[in-house]
C-alpha positions as CSV (number, residue, x, y, z in Angstrom):
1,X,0.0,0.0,0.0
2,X,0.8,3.3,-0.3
3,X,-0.7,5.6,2.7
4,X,-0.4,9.3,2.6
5,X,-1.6,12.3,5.4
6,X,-3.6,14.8,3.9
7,X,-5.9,17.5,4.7
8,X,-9.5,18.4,2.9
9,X,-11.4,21.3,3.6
10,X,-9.4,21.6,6.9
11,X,-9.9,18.2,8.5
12,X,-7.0,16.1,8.7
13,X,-7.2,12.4,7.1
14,X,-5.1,10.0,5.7
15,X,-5.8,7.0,2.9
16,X,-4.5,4.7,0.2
17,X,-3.4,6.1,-2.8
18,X,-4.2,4.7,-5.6
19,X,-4.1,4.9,-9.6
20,X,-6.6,7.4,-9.6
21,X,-6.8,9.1,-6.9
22,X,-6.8,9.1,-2.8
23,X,-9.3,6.0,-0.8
24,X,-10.5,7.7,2.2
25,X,-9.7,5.5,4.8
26,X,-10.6,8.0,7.8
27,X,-14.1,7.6,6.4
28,X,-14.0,4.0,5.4
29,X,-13.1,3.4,9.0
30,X,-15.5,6.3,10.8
31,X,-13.3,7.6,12.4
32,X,-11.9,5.0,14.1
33,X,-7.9,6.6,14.1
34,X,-7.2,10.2,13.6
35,X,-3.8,10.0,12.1
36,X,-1.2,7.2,10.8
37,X,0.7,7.2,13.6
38,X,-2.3,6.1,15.7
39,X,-3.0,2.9,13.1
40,X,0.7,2.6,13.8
41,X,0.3,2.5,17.0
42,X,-2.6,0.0,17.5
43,X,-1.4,-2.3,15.0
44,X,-3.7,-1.3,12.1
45,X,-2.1,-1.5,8.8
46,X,-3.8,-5.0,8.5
47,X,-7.3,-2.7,8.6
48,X,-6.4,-0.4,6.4
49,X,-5.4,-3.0,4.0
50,X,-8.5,-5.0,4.3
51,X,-10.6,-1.5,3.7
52,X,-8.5,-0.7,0.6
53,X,-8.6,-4.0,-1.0
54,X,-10.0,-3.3,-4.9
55,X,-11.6,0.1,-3.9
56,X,-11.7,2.8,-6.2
57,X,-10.3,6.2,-5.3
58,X,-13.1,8.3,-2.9
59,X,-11.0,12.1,-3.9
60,X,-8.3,12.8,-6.7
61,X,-4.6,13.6,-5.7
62,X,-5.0,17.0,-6.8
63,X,-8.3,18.2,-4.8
64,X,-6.3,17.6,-1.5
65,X,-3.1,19.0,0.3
66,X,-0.9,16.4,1.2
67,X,0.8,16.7,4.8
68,X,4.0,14.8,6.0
69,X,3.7,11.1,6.1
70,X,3.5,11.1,9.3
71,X,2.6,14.9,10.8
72,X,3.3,14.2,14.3
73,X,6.3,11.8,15.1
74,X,7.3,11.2,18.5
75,X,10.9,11.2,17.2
76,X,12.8,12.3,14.1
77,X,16.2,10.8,13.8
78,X,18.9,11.3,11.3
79,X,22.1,9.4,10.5
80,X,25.2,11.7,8.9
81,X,27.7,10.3,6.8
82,X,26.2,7.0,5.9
83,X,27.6,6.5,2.3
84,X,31.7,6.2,1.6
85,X,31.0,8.6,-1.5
86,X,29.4,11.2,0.8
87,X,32.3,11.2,3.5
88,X,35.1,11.6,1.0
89,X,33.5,14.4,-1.0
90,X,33.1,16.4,2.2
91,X,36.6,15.0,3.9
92,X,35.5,13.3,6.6
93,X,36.6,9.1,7.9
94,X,34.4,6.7,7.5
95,X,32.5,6.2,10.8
96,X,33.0,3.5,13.4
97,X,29.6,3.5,14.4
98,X,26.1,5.3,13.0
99,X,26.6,9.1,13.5
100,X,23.0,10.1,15.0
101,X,21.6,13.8,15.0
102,X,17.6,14.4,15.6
103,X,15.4,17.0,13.9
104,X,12.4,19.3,15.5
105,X,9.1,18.6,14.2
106,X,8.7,21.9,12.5
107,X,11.1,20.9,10.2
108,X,8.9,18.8,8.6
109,X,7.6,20.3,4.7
110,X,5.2,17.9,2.9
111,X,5.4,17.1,-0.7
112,X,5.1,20.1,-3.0
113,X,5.5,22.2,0.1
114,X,7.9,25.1,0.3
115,X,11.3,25.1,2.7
116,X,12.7,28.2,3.5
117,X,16.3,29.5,3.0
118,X,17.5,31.4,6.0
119,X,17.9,34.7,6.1
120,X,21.1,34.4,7.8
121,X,22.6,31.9,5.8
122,X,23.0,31.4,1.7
123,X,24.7,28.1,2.5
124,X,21.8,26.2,2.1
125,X,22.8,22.6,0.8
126,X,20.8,19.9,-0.6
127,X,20.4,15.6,0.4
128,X,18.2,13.4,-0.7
129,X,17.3,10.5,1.5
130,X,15.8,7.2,2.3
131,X,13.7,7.5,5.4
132,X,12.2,4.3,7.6
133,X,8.8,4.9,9.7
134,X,8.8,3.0,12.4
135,X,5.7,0.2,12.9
136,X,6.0,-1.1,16.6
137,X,7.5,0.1,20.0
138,X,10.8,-1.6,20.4
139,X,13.7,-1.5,22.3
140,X,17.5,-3.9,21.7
141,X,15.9,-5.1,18.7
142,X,18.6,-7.9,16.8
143,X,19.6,-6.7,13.2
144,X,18.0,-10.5,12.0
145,X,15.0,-8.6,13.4
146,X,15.3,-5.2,12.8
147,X,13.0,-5.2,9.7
148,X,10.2,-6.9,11.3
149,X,9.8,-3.3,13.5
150,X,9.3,-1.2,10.0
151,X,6.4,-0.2,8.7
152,X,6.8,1.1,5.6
153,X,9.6,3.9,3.7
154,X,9.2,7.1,2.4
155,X,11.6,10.0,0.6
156,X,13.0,12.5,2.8
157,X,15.3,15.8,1.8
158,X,17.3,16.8,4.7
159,X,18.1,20.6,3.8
160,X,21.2,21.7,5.6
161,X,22.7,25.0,6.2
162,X,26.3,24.5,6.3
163,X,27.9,27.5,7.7
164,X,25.6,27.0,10.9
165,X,26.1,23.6,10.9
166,X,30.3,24.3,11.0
167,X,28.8,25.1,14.7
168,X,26.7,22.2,15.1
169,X,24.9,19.6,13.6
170,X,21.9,19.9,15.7
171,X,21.8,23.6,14.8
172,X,22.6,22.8,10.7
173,X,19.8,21.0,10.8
174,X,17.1,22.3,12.6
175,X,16.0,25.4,10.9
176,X,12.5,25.7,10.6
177,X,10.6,24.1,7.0
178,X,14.1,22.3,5.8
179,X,12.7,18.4,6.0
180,X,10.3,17.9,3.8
181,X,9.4,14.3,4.2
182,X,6.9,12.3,1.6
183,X,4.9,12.4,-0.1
184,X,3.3,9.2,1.0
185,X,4.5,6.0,2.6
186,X,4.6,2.8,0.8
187,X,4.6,-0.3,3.3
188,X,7.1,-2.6,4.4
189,X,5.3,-5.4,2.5
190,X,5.6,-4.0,-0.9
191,X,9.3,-3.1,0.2
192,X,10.7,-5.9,1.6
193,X,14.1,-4.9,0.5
194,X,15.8,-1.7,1.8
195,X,18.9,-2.0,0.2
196,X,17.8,-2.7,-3.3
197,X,16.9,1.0,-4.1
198,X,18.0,3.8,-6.3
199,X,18.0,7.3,-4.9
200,X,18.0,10.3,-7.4
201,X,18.3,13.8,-6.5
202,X,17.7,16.4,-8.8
203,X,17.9,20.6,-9.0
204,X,16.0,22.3,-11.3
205,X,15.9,19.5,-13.5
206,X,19.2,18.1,-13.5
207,X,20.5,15.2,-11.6
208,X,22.6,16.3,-8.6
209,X,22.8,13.2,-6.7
210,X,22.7,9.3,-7.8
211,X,22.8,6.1,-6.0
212,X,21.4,3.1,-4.3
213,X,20.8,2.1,-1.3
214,X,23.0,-0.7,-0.9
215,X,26.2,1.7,-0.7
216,X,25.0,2.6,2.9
217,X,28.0,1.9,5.1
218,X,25.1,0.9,8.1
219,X,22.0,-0.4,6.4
220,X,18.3,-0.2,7.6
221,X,18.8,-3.3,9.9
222,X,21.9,-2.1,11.5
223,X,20.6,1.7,11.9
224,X,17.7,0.2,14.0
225,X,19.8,-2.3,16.0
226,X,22.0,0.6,17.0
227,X,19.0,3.2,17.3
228,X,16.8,0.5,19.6
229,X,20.1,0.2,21.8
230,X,19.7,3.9,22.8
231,X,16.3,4.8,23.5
232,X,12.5,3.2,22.8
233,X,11.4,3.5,18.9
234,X,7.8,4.6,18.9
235,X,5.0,3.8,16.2
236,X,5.3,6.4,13.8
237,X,9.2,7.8,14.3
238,X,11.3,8.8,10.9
239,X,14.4,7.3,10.5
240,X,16.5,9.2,7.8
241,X,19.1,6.9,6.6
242,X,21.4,9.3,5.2
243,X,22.9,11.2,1.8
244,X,25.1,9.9,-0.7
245,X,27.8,12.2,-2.7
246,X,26.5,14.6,-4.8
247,X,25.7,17.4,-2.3
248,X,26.5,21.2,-2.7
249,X,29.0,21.6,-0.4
250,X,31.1,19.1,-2.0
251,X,31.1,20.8,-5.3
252,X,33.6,23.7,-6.3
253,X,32.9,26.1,-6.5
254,X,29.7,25.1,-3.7
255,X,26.2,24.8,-5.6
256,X,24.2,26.2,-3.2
257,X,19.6,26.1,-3.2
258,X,18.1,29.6,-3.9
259,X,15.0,30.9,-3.7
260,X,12.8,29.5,-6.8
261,X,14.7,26.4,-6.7
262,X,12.8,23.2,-7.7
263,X,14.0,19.8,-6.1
264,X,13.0,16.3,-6.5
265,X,13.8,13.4,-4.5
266,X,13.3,9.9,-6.0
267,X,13.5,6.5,-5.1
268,X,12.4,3.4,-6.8
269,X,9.3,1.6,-5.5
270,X,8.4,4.7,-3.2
271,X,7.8,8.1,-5.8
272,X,9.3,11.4,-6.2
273,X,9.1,14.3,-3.2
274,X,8.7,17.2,-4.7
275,X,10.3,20.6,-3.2
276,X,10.1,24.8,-3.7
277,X,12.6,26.9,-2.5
278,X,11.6,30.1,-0.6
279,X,13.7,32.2,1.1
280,X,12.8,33.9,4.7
């Protein structure tokens, strides 16, 4: 399945989406969860499969805003430097053990949606990204296991500003509108694969960033082995599995986003995220 957030004529739902258009699954079900992460939560993606089965699309894509995947994660962590191409193009050793930053949720954009260059920065940077929602609370989860905790994948853009980010990484990448994340989740049944996908990236048209998924350094099994050793997952938390090469800051001279940028973020099996570029 593939199971976005949206909102129509200001309520908040969520549904399949199909070939031609959008099942509304909040209906289908009256009501029974308000948001994904609450079918996450009580083990529901067996419903919504069961109330999607052959049905024909209740709204079309177009009539509706999309929201984040998931609008209201408990958590949203990050893992930096996560392909070999990546670390050498922006000189830094290949790490020992997953590199973990978290994001704010107003960071979150939804597909189409516009992220916002800082006005006191122009060293706004690009990544495309692979992100895992999280199906079931878990904690010291085995990496034979780890996938068995996933409930589906989605495309994430982790917009970075660099200069700030020289600071920190948690201040980088926590700017207000610079993760959009989208636009719809497709589940772990349809995927059953992680590491089998190709990742494209592009700016204004062209292709900026190319790869698959299998040149992670710490794949989706490991990520959550090591993530699950630190603190609870929860039903409904992003993990972003990182950028490959590719990425502004590695470029000379640096290719930094502007305002009136377009970027897309693909992956195979999932869709592409679509992005605008506003500044401040």
């Amino acid at each position: 399945m593939r199971l976005a957030s949206f909102r129509q004529a200001g309520v908040q739902k969520f549904g399949a989406v199909v070939e031609e258009g959008i099942v509304d699954l909040s209906a289908r079900l009256n009501g029974r969860w308000a948001t994904l992460r609450d079918v996450l939560a009580d083990n529901g993606l067996a419903a919504l499969a069961t109330a999607a089965k052959n049905q024909k699309a209740d709204i079309a894509l177009n009539s509706v805003e999309l929201l984040p995947v998931i609008p209201n994660p408990d958590k949203i962590l990050c893992i930096g430097v996560n392909y070999a191409s990546h670390a050498g193009e922006v000189g830094r050793e290949l790490p020992p053990q997953p590199s973990v930053f978290s994001r704010l949720h107003n960071t979150l954009v939804a597909h189409n949606g516009n992220i916002v260059r800082p006005s006191s920065s122009i060293a706004f940077d690009f990544e495309g990204e692979l992100a895992v929602v999280i199906g079931t609370r878990c904690r010291h989860v085995p990496r034979g296991q780890a996938l068995s905790v996933v409930a589906g994948y989605t495309c994430f853009f982790d917009g970075s500003v660099r200069d700030f980010q020289k600071h920190s990484v948690t201040a980088g990448k926590n700017f207000p509108a610079t993760g959009p994340l989208g636009p719809w989740m497709v589940t772990a049944d349809v995927i059953t694969d992680p590491q089998a996908l190709e990742l494209t990236t592009r700016l204004n048209g062209t292709v900026v960033q190319h790869d698959t998924t299998d040149h992670m350094i710490f794949d989706v099994a490991t990520i959550i082995e090591y993530l699950s050793t630190i603190t609870w997952l929860e039903p409904g938390d992003i993990i972003a599995t990182g950028t490959p090469d590719g990425v502004g800051l590695g470029r000379k001279p640096p290719l930094w986003m502007k305002a009136g940028d377009k970027v897309e973020v693909e992956i195979s099996g999932i869709g592409t995220l679509g992005i605008n570029v506003i500044d401040e």
